[in-house]
N, C-alpha and C positions, 0 to 999 in steps of 0.2 A: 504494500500500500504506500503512494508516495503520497506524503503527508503537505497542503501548502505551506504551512507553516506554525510554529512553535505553538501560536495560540488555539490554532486548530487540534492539535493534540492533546490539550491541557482542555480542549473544553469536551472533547471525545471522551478521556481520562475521565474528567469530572464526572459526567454522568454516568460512567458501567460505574464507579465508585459508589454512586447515588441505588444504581441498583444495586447493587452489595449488599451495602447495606439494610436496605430493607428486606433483601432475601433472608440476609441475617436474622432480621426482625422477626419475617413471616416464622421460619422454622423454629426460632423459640419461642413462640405463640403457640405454636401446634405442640410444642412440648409441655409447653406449660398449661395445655386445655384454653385457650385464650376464644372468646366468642369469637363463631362465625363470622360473621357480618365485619368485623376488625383484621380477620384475615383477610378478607377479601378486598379492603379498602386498601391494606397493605401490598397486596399483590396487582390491582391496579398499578399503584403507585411504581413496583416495578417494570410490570411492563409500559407506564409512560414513558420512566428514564431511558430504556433500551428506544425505544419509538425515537425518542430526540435525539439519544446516539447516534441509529440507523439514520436521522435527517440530515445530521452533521458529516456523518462519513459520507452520503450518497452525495451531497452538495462538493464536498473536496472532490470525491470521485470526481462529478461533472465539471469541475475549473479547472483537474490539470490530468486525469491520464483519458476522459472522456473527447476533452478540448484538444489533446495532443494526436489524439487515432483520427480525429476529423480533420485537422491537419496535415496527417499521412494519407487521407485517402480514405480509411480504413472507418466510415461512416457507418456503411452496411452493418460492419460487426460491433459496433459497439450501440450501436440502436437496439439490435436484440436482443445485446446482453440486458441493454438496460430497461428493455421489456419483459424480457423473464424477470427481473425483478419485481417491477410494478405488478406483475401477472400473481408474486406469491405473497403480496401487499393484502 
């Protein structure tokens, strides 16, 4: 993954961090019997972070090795790659 820059990885970082943590969270709820309803507001809240991850990484993807294969030519293939993605959205 070629990353554009410093603060783009530090804001990718941030958020799998942000899910961590609350995975962390989730599984000691469930250890500790912790209501329903609090699990699952917890386990939303993971899968947002990852969501805004996946925004962050796909947006770098599109400025510099998406931007760089349209430049080569190589248009075709990176449209479909980046519709199979959208396709498992």
């Amino acid at each position: 993954m070629t990353l554009q820059d410093k603060m783009t990885k530090k804001k990718i970082l941030h958020r799998l961090q942000i899910a961590k943590g609350h995975l962390e969270k989730v599984i000691a709820m469930m250890d500790e019997g912790a209501y329903c309803i609090d699990i699952v507001h917890q386990s939303m809240a993971i899968q947002a972070a990852l969501k805004k991850a996946d925004e962050v990484i796909l947006e770098n993807h599109l400025k510099t090795c998406v931007a760089d294969s349209i430049k080569k030519g190589e248009d075709k293939k990176v449209i479909d790659e980046m519709m199979r993605v959208i396709e498992k959205r």
